[in-house]
C-alpha positions in Angstrom: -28.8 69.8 -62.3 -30.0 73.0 -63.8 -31.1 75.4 -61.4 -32.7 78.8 -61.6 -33.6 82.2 -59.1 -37.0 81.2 -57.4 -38.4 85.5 -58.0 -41.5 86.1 -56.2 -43.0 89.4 -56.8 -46.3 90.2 -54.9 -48.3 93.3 -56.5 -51.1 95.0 -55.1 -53.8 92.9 -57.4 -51.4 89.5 -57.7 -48.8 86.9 -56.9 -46.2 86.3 -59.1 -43.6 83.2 -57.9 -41.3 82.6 -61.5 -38.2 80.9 -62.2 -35.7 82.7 -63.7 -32.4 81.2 -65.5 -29.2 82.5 -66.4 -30.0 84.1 -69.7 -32.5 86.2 -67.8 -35.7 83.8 -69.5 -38.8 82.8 -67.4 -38.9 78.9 -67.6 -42.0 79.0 -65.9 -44.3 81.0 -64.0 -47.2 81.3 -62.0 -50.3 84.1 -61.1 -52.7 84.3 -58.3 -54.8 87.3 -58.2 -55.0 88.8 -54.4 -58.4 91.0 -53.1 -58.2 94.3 -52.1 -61.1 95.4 -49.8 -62.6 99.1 -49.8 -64.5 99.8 -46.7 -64.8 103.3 -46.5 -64.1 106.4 -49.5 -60.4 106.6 -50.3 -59.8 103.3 -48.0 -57.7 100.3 -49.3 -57.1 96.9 -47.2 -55.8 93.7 -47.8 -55.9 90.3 -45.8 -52.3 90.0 -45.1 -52.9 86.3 -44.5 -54.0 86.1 -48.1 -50.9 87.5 -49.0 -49.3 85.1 -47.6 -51.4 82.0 -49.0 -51.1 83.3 -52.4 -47.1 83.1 -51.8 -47.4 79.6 -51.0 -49.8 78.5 -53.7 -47.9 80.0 -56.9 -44.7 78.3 -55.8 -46.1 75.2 -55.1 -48.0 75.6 -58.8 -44.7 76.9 -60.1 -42.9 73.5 -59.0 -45.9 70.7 -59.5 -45.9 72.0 -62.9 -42.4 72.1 -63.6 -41.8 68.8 -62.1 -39.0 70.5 -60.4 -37.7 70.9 -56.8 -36.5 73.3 -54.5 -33.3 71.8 -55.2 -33.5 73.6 -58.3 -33.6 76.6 -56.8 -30.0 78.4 -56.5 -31.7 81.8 -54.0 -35.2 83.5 -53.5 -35.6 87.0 -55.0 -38.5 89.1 -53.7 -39.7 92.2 -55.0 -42.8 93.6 -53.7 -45.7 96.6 -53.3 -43.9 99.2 -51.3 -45.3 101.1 -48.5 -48.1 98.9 -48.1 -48.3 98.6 -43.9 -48.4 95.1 -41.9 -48.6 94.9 -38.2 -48.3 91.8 -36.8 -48.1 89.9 -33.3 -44.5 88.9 -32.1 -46.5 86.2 -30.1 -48.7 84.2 -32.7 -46.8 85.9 -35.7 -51.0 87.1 -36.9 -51.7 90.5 -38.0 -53.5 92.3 -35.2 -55.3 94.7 -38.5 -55.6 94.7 -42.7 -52.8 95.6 -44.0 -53.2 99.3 -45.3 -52.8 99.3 -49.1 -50.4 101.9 -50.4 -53.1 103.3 -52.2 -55.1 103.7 -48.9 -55.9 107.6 -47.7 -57.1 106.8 -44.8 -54.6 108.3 -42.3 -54.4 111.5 -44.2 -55.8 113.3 -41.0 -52.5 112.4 -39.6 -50.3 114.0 -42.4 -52.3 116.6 -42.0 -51.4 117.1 -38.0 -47.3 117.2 -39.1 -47.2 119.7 -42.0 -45.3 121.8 -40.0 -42.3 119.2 -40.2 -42.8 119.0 -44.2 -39.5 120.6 -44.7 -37.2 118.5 -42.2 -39.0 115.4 -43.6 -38.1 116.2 -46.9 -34.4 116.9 -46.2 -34.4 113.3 -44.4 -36.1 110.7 -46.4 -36.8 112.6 -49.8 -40.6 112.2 -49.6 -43.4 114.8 -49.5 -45.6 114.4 -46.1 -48.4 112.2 -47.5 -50.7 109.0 -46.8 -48.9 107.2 -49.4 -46.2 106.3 -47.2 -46.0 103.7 -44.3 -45.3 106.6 -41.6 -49.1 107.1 -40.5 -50.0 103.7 -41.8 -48.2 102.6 -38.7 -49.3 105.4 -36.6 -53.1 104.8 -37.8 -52.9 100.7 -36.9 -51.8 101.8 -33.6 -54.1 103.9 -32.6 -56.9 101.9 -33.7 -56.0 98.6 -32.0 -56.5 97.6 -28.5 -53.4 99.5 -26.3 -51.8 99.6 -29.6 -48.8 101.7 -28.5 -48.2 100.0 -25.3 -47.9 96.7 -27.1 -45.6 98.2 -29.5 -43.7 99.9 -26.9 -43.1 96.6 -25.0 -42.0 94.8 -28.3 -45.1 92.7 -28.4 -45.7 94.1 -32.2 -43.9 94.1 -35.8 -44.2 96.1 -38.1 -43.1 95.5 -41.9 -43.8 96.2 -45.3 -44.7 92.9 -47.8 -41.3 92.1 -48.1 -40.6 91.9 -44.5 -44.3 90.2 -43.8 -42.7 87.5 -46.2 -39.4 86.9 -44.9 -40.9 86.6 -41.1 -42.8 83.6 -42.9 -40.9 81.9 -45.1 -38.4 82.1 -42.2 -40.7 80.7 -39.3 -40.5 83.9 -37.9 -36.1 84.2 -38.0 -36.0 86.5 -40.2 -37.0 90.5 -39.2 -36.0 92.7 -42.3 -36.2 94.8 -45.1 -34.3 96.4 -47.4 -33.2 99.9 -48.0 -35.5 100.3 -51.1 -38.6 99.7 -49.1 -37.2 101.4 -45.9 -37.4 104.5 -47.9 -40.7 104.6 -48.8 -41.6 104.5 -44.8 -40.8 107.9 -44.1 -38.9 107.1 -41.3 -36.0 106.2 -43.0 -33.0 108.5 -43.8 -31.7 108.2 -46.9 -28.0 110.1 -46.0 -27.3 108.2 -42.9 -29.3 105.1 -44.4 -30.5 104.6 -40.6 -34.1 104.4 -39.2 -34.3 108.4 -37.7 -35.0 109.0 -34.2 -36.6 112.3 -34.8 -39.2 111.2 -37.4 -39.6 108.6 -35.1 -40.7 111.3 -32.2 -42.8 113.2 -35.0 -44.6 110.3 -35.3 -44.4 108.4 -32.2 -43.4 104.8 -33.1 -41.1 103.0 -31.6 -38.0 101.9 -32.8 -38.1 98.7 -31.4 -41.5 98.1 -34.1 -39.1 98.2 -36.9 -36.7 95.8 -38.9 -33.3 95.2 -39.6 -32.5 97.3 -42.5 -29.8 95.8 -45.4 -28.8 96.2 -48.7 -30.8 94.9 -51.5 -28.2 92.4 -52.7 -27.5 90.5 -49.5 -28.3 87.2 -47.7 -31.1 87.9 -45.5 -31.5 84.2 -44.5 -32.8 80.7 -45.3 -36.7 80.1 -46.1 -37.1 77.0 -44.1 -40.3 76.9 -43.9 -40.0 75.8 -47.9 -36.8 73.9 -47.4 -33.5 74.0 -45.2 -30.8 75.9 -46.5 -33.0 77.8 -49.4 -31.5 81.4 -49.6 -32.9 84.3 -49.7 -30.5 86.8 -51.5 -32.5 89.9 -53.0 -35.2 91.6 -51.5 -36.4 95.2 -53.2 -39.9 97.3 -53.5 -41.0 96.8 -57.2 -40.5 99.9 -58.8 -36.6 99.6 -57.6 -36.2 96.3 -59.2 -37.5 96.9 -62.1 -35.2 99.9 -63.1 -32.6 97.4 -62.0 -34.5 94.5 -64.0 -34.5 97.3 -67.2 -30.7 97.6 -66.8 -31.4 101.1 -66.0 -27.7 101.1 -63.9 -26.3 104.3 -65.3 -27.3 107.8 -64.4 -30.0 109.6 -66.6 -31.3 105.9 -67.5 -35.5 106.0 -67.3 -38.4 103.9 -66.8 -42.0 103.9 -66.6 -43.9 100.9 -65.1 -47.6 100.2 -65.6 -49.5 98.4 -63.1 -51.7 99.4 -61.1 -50.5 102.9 -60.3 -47.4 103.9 -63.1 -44.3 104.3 -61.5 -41.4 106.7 -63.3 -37.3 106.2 -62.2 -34.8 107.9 -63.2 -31.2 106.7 -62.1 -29.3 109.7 -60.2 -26.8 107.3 -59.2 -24.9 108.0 -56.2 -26.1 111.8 -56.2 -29.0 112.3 -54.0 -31.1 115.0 -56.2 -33.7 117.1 -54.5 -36.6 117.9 -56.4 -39.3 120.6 -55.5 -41.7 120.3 -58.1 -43.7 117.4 -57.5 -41.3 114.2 -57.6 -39.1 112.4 -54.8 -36.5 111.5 -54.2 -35.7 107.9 -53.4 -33.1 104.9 -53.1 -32.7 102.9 -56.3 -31.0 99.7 -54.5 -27.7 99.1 -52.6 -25.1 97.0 -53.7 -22.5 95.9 -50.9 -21.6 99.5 -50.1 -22.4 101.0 -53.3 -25.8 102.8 -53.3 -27.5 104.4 -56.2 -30.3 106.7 -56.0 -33.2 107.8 -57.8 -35.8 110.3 -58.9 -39.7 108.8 -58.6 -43.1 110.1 -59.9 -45.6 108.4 -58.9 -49.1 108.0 -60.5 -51.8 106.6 -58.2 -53.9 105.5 -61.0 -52.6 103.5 -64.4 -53.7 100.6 -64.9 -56.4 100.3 -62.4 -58.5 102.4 -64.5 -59.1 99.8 -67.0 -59.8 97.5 -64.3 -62.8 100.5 -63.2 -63.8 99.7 -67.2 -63.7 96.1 -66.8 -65.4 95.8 -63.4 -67.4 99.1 -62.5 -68.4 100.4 -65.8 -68.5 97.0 -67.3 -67.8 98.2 -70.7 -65.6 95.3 -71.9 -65.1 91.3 -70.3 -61.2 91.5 -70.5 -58.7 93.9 -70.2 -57.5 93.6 -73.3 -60.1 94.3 -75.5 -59.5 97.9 -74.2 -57.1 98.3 -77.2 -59.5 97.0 -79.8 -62.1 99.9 -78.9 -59.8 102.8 -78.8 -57.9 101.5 -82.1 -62.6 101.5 -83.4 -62.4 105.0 -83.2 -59.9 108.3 -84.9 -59.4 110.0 -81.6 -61.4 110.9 -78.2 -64.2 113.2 -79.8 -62.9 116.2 -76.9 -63.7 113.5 -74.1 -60.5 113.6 -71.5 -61.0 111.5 -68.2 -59.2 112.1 -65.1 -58.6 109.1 -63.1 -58.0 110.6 -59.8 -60.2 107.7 -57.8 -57.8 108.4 -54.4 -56.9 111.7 -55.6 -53.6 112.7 -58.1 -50.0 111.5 -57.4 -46.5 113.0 -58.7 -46.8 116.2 -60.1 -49.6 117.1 -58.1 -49.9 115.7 -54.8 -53.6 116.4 -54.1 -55.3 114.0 -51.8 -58.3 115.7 -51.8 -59.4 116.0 -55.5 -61.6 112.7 -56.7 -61.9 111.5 -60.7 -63.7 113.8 -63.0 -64.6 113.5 -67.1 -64.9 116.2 -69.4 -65.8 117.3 -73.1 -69.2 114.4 -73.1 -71.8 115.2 -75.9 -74.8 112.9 -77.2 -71.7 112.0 -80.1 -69.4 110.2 -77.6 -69.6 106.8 -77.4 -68.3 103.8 -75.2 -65.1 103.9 -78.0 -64.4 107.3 -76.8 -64.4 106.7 -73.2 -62.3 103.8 -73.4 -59.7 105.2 -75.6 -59.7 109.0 -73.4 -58.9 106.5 -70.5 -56.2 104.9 -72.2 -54.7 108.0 -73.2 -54.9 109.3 -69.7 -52.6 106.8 -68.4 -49.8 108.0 -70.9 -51.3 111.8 -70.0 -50.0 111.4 -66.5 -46.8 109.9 -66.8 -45.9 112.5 -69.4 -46.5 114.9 -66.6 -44.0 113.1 -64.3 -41.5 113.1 -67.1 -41.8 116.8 -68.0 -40.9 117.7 -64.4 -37.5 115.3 -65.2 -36.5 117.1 -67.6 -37.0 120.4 -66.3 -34.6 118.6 -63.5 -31.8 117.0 -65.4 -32.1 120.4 -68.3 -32.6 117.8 -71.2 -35.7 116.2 -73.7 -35.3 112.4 -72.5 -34.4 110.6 -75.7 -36.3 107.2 -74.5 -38.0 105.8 -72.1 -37.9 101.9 -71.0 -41.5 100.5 -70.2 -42.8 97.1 -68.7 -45.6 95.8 -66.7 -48.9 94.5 -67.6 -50.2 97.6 -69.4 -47.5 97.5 -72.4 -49.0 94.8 -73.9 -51.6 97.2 -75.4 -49.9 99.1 -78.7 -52.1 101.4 -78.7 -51.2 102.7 -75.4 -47.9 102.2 -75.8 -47.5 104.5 -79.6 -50.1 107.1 -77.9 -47.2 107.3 -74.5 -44.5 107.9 -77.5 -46.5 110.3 -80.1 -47.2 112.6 -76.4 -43.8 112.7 -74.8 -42.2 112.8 -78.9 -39.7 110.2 -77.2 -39.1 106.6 -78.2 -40.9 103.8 -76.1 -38.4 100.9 -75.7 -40.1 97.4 -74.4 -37.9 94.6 -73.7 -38.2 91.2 -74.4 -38.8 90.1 -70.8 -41.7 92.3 -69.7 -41.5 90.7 -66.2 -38.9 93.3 -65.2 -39.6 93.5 -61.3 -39.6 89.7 -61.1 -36.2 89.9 -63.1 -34.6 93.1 -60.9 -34.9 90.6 -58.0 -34.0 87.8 -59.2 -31.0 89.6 -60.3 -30.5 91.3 -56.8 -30.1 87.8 -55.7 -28.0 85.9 -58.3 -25.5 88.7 -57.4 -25.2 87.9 -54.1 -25.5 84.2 -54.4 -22.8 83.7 -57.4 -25.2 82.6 -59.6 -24.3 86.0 -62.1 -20.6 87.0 -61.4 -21.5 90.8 -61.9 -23.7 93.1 -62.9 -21.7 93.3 -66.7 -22.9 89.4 -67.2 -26.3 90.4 -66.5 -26.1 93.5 -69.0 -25.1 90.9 -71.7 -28.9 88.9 -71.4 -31.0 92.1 -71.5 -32.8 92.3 -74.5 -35.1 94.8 -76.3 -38.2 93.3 -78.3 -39.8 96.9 -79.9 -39.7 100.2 -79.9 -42.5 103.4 -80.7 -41.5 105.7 -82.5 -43.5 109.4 -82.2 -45.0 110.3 -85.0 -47.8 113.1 -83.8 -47.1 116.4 -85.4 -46.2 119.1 -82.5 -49.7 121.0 -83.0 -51.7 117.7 -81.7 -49.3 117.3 -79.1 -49.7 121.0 -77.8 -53.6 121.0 -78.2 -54.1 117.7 -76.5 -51.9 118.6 -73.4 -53.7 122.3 -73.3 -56.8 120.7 -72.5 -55.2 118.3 -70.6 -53.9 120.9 -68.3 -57.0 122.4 -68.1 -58.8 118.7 -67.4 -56.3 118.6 -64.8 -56.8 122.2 -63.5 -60.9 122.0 -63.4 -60.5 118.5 -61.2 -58.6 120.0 -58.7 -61.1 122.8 -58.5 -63.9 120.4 -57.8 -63.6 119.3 -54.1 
């Protein structure tokens, strides 16, 4: 009987369940989009019972149309949005609030109160004090929840991120834990001692007893019975972790760019832990028995969610991907440059407060224009997270691996290479977080001996090469800066 990895990988706008084989191929997959809810400016919600229902319905697609079994199934990988905050009810196992979206800047007042600790917090976990990370998600459920902290003091409440919401249901409620890739996007979480840490606990006032198990990422967590007795679950890691791991980014200096909804840059330190001032954190890349790499993150709030606000706000196209077709209509921008900062601007930047701004419109520009300026400002922004790591590791990065949802538009994809002048590898299997965790898991299972027999299925499908002459580049990034510059101003 053939059997594959079962690799479910919930994003922040879909489900993903896919069966992965031994030569790293999807046999099959299947995709359920998932609502995100925006009740207030800079406010970002889910129904984590959705989440949940979308699990269930993509595996049983994945399997009715596969005419397969769970029997087929050697281990469940999960990778998953990070930092994205559930709260649920030890009790009836229901959330007692929406789960707070990663995105979601609605406990910045809270960051705001513990600047004063910005420094010890970085020396622990890595991370800059901001809304982005589950710290005052958890502290903002609390406090808005009927004697929130008592119940969480008493160890009536749970607190996870997706991965652990999952595990708790797949498990009938066994199974309390996470991994250390998602444990250190909390905030609470210290990356040295790779221990929850009882002084950012105090800073922030949540209990320890609120908080899961934390493992490695390649490790049996326990069975999902509530699919089948005995099923395994053997890899668990926040998205952007598995898919450098899915890229075969394993050696240090290796780099990749994701593009979702937000673009996520990695670059492998390995088992240094490198501080960076300048705009980037620092953050654990996955743990393998007792081997843990590590990794330098920029993170970009806003990639691929922009053509989304095209497609659904400005309604100037019906799919997605006729976003390529109009910028390729056009020779350049015509001066326009769009800043996408909807919940203000990520790594380099950090600035909650700034909102999304255009520039350089005349009675010229058309709706080519502003599709294509878009575009290019999702390639704009991940070039300034890369600058920053190469002022860190003293070096031009020669290439840079890509994957997710937004590489399958060319155009974006030559414009990233012709503004970083580096070369823009895709592989052939674009599903990369779906493949990091499925990998995670056939590690631990037996299903992949080691990590060399994984190496051997990776495989690259086309490469961008630059070819914009260095005056373009330099006058497109001057008023880029300045784009940048003038948003930030505007508050």
């Amino acid at each position: 009987m053939k059997k594959f990895i079962l690799a479910i990988d919930q994003g922040t706008t879909s489900t993903r369940a896919s069966l992965i084989d031994k030569e790293g191929n999807i046999f099959y997959k299947s995709q359920q989009e998932i609502k995100c809810s925006f009740p207030h400016d800079g406010w970002v919600e889910q129904d984590a019972i959705d989440v949940w229902l979308s699990l269930l319905n993509v595996v049983n697609d994945l399997l009715a149309k596969t005419n397969l079994n769970y029997s087929n199934i050697d281990s469940i990988g999960i990778t998953n949005q990070r930092e994205t905050t559930v709260i649920w009810s030890k009790l009836d196992g229901m959330p007692v609030y929406p789960a707070l979206v990663w995105q979601s800047r609605q406990s910045a007042y809270i960051c705001d109160g513990i600047k004063k600790y910005e420094t010890l917090v970085y020396d622990k976990t890595g991370l800059i004090i901001n809304p982005y990370f589950s710290a005052s998600k958890i502290r903002f459920i609390l406090d808005h929840i009927a004697d929130g902290q008592k119940r969480a003091e008493n160890g009536e409440l749970m607190f996870g991120t997706i991965d652990t919401w999952l595990m708790y249901k797949l498990s009938n409620g066994k199974i309390f834990k996470t991994d250390v890739t998602n444990a250190s996007r909390t905030m609470l979480f210290n990356i040295k001692t790779l221990n929850w840490d009882d002084e950012l606990l105090r800073i922030f006032n949540i209990p320890k007893i609120l908080l899961p198990k934390v493992c490695p990422s390649s490790h049996y967590f326990g069975d999902a019975t509530f699919l089948r007795k005995g099923l395994k679950i053997c890899g668990v890691a926040g998205d952007q972790q598995a898919a450098l791991f899915g890229q075969n980014c394993i050696n240090k200096g290796d780099i990749k760019s994701t593009y979702g909804t937000g673009c996520f840059v990695l670059m492998n330190t390995g088992n240094d832990i490198v501080f960076n001032k300048d705009g980037l954190i620092t953050t654990i890349a996955w743990q393998i028995g007792d081997d843990v790499h590590y990794a330098l993150e920029g993170s970009v709030f806003v990639g691929g969610a922009s053509i989304q606000w095209l497609r659904d706000q400005m309604r100037m196209f019906k799919d997605a991907k006729d976003s390529e077709a109009y910028a390729k209509a056009v020779d350049d921008t015509l001066g326009v440059y769009v800043v996408p900062a909807f919940v203000g601007l990520g790594a380099p930047y950090w600035d909650d407060d700034c909102r999304g701004a255009v520039f350089g419109l005349t009675r010229a520009t058309t709706k080519e224009h502003f599709i294509r300026a878009t575009l290019n400002s999702i390639a704009l922004q991940t070039k300034d997270v890369i600058e920053e790591m190469e002022k860190q590791s003293k070096k031009k990065i020669p290439s840079l691996r890509v994957d997710g949802g937004a590489t399958s538009n060319s155009y974006l994809m030559q414009f990233q290479a012709d503004i970083l002048g580096s070369k823009v590898i895709m592989p052939k299997n674009l599903e990369t977080t779906s493949l990091g965790a499925a990998y995670l898991s056939g590690l631990n299972s037996g299903y992949w001996k080691n990590i060399e027999e994984i190496n051997k299925v990776h495989k690259i499908d086309r490469e961008f090469i630059p070819r914009m002459t260095e005056e373009e580049k330099e006058e497109i990034n001057k008023k880029w800066k300045i784009a940048i510059k003038s948003t930030r101003m505007f508050k």
